[in-house]
C-alpha positions in Angstrom: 0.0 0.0 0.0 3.0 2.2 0.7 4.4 1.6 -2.6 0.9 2.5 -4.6 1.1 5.5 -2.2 4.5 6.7 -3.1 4.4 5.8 -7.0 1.0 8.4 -7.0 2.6 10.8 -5.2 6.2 10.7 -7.5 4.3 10.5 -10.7 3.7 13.9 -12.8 -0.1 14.3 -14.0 -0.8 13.6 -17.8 -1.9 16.0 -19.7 -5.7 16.3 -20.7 -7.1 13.9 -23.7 -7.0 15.8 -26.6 -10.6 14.5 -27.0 -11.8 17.2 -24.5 -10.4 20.2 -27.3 -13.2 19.1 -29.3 -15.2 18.6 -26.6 -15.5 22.8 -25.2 -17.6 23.9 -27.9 -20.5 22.0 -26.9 -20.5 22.1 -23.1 -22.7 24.4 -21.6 -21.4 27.8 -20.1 -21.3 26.5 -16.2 -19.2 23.4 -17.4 -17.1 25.4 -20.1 -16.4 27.4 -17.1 -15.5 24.8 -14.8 -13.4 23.5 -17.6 -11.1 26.7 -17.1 -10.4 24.9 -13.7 -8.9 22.0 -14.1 -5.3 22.4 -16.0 -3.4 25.3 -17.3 -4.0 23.4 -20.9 -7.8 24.1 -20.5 -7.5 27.2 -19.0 -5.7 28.1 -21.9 -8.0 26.3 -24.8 -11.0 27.9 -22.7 -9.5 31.7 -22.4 -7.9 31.6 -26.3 -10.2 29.1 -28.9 -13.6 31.6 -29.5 -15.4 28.4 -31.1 -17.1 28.2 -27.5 -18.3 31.6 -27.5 -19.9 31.9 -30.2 -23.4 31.0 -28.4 -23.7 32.2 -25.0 -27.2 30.3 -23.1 -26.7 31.5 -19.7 -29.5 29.6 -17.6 -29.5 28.1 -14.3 -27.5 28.0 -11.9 -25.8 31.1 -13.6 -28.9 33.3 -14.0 -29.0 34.5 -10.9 -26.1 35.4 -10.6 -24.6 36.7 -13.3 -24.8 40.7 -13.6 -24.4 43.2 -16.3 -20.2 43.5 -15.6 -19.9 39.6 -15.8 -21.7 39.3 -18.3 -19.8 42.0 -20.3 -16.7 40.1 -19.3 -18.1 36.8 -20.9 -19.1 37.9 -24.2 -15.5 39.8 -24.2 -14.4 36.4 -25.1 -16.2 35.9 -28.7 -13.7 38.6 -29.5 -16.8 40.7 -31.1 -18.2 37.3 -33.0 -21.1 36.5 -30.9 -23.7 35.0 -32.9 -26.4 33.8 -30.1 -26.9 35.3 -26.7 -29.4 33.3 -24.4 -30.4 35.3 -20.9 -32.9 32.8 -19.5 -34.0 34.3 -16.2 -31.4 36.5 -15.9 -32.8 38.6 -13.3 -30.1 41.5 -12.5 -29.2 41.9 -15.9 -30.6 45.6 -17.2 -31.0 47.1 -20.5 -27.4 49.0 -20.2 -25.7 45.5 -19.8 -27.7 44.4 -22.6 -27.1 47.2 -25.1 -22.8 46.8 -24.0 -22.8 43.4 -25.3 -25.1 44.3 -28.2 -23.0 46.9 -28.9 -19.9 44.9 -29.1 -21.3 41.7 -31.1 -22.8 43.2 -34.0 -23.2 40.2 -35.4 -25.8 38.2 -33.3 -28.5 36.8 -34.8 -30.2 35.0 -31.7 -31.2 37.2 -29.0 -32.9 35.7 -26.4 -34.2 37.0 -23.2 -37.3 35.1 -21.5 -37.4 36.2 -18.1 -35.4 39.3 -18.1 -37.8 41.1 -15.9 -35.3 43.9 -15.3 -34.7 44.5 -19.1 -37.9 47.1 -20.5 -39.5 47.0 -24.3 -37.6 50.4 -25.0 -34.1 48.4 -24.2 -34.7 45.9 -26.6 -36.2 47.6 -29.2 -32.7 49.5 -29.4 -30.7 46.6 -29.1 -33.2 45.1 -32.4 -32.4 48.7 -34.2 -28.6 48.1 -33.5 -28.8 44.8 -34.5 -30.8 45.3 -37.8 -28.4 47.8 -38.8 -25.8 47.4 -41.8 -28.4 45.3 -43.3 -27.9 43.1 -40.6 -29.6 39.5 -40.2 -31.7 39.1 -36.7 -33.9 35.8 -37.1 -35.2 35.0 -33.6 -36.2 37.4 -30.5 -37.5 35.5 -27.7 -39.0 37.9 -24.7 -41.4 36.3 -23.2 -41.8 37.4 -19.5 -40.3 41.0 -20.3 -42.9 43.5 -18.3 -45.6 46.3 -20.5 -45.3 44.8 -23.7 -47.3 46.8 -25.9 -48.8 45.9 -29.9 -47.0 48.8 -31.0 -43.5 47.8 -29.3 -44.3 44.0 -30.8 -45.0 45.7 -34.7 -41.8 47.4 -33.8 -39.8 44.6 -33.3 -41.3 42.3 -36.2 -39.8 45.1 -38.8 -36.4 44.8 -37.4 -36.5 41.1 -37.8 -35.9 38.8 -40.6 -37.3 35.3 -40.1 -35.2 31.9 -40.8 -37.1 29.0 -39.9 -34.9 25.9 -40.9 -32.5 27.9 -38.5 -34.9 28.4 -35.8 -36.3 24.9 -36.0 -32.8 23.7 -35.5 -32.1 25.9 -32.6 -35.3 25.2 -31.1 -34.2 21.6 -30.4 -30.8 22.1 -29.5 -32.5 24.2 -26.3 -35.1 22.5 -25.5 -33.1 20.4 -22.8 -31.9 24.0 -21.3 -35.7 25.0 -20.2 -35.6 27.3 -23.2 -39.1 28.2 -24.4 -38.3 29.5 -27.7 -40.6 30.2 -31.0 -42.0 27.8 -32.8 -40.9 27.0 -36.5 -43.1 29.9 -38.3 -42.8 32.5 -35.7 -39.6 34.8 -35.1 -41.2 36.4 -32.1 -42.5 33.9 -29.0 -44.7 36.6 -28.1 -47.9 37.6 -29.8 -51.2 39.7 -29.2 -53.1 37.3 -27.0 -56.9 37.0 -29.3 -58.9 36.5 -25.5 -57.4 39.0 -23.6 -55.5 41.3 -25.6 -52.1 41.1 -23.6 -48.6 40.6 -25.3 -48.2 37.4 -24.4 -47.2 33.7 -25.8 -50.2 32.6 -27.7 -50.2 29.2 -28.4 -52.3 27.4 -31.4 -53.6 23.7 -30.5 -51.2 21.3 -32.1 -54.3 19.1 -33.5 -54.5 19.2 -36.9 -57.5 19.4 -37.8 -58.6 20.7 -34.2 -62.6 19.7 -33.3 -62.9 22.2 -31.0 -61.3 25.4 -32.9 -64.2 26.6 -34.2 -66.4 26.3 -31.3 -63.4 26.7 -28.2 -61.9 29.1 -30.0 -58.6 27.5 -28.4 -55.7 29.7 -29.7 -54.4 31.9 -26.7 -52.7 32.4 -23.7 -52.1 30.1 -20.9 -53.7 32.5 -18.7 -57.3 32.6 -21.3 -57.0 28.6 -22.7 -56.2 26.0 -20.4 -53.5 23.4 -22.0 -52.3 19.8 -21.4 -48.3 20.0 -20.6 -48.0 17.1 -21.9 -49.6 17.1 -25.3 -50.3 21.1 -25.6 -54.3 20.1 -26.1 -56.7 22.8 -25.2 -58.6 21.7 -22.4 -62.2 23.2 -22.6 -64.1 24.6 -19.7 -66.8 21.5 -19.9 -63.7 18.9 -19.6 -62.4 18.0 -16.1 -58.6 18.9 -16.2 -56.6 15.8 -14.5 -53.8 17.0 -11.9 -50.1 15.9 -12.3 -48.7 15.2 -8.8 -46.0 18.2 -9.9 -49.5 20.5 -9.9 -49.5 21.0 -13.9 -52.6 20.0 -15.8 -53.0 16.9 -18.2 -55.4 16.3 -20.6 -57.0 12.8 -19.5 -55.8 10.9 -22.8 -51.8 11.9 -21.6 -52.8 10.9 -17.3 -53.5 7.2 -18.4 -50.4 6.9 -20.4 -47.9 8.1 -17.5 -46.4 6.0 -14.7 -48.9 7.0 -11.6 -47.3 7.1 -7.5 -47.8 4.0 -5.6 -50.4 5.9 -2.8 -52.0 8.7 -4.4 -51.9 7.5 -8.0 -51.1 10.9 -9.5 -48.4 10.8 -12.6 -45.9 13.0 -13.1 -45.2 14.6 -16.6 -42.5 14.3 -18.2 -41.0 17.0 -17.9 -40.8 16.4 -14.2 -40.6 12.6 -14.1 -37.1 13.3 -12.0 -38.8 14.4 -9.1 -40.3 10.8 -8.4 -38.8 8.9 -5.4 -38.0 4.9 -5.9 -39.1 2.6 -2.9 -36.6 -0.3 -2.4 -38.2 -3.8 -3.1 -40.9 -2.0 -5.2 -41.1 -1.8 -9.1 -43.2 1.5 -8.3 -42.6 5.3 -6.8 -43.5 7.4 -4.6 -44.3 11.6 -5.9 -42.6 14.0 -3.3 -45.7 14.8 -1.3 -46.9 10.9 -0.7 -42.7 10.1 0.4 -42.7 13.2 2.7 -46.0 11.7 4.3 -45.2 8.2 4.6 -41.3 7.9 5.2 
């Protein structure tokens, strides 16, 4: 044991696999700056290779934290490049921070913000018009959750921007694991002039095609005006009984018989969620959060 001890201890550390080089492009920003960390060989690949930089998607655990100088100290590293910035509950980070980095990266294309509740509709209607300028190229705006969205700010915006959907579908799956809510395919904008209630909102169409209740439901709108399955995106009408998912979100009945149920209080969890559920040793079942709390 004293000689495994001693030959660890003498020995010089290898450096990295190169495999991990081609690895930084892809990881996302918490783990590309983790990465940083490790070796002076990262460090360096991290602080000098802009491939990595090119897409920003700052999300959680980050978004809290993160403020206007940090984040100004980020994007400093696509060396003016940036093509995508993602802000996804980025609390603390106001329209000045926004309009440095816009300022500095010309080139983006991306801009996405859901959550920004410090950012206003005046902030990024000048970062769209800086943007848009030198016959510039911005395809996809994502704002939901920005506060006093009005139709004119929202016609504003839409001039500035340029639609490419086989882009946008592509970037819509590559998020979708990061909590992202982004547009779908035919819509540069996720927000729209809810029908119901007249708010700037995202308006969602029912993904039934042909839909049997658009006519009479009227189901395109809000969340807020048109009650939706999580699972499946179904309106759920006012005369149908909404089933409960034991994470609180509503299913549509069709999607609750499908899903694995708890053991005790027989309420599924959707997928999006399905993490949450607690295993019980000696049991092919599970247990939701609130029934393990109870019981054990």
């Amino acid at each position: 044991m004293a000689g495994c001890r001693d030959h660890f201890q003498n020995s010089s550390p290898s450096p990295p696999n190169e495999a991990l080089f081609f690895v930084l492009p892809y990881l996302p920003l918490f783990e590309l700056l983790a990465m940083s960390q490790v070796c002076k060989s990262l460090r360096y690949a991290v602080a000098t290779d802009l491939l990595p930089w090119l897409e920003i998607v700052v999300c959680w655990p980050l978004n809290l934290r993160i403020s206007d100088d940090i984040l100004a100290g980020i994007a400093s590293r696509a060396g003016g490049k940036l093509k995508t910035l993602a802000l996804i509950g980025c609390t603390r980070i106001t329209d000045d921070g926004l309009l440095r980095v816009v300022a500095q990266n010309p080139s983006i294309t991306k801009l996405l913000l859901p959550g920004c509740t410090r950012l206003s509709p005046a902030g990024v209607i000048t970062a769209a018009k800086l943007l848009a300028g030198n016959s510039h190229k911005l395809t996809t705006l994502a704002i939901n959750g920005i506060y006093d969205i009005q139709r004119d700010d929202l016609d504003t915006l839409r001039s500035l921007i340029k639609p490419d959907n086989e882009n946008q579908k592509t970037l819509y799956h590559k998020y979708k694991q990061s909590s992202l809510i982004l547009p779908s395919t035919d819509r540069a904008i996720d927000v729209d002039v809810c029908p119901k209630c007249n708010q700037a909102r995202m308006v969602f169409d029912c993904p039934k095609t042909p839909c049997p209740k658009r006519q009479q439901f009227k189901c395109r709108g809000c969340e807020t005006c048109t009650a939706r399955c999580v699972e499946c995106g179904v309106c759920i009408t006012a005369s149908e009984e909404p089933e409960e998912a034991a994470c609180n979100d509503t299913l549509c009945l069709d999607c609750w018989l499908q899903l694995p149920k708890c053991s005790f209080c027989n309420k599924p969890y959707c997928t999006q969620h399905a993490d949450q559920q607690q295993n019980v040793a000696g049991s092919s079942g599970f247990l939701c959060d609130a029934c393990h709390a109870e019981f054990f």
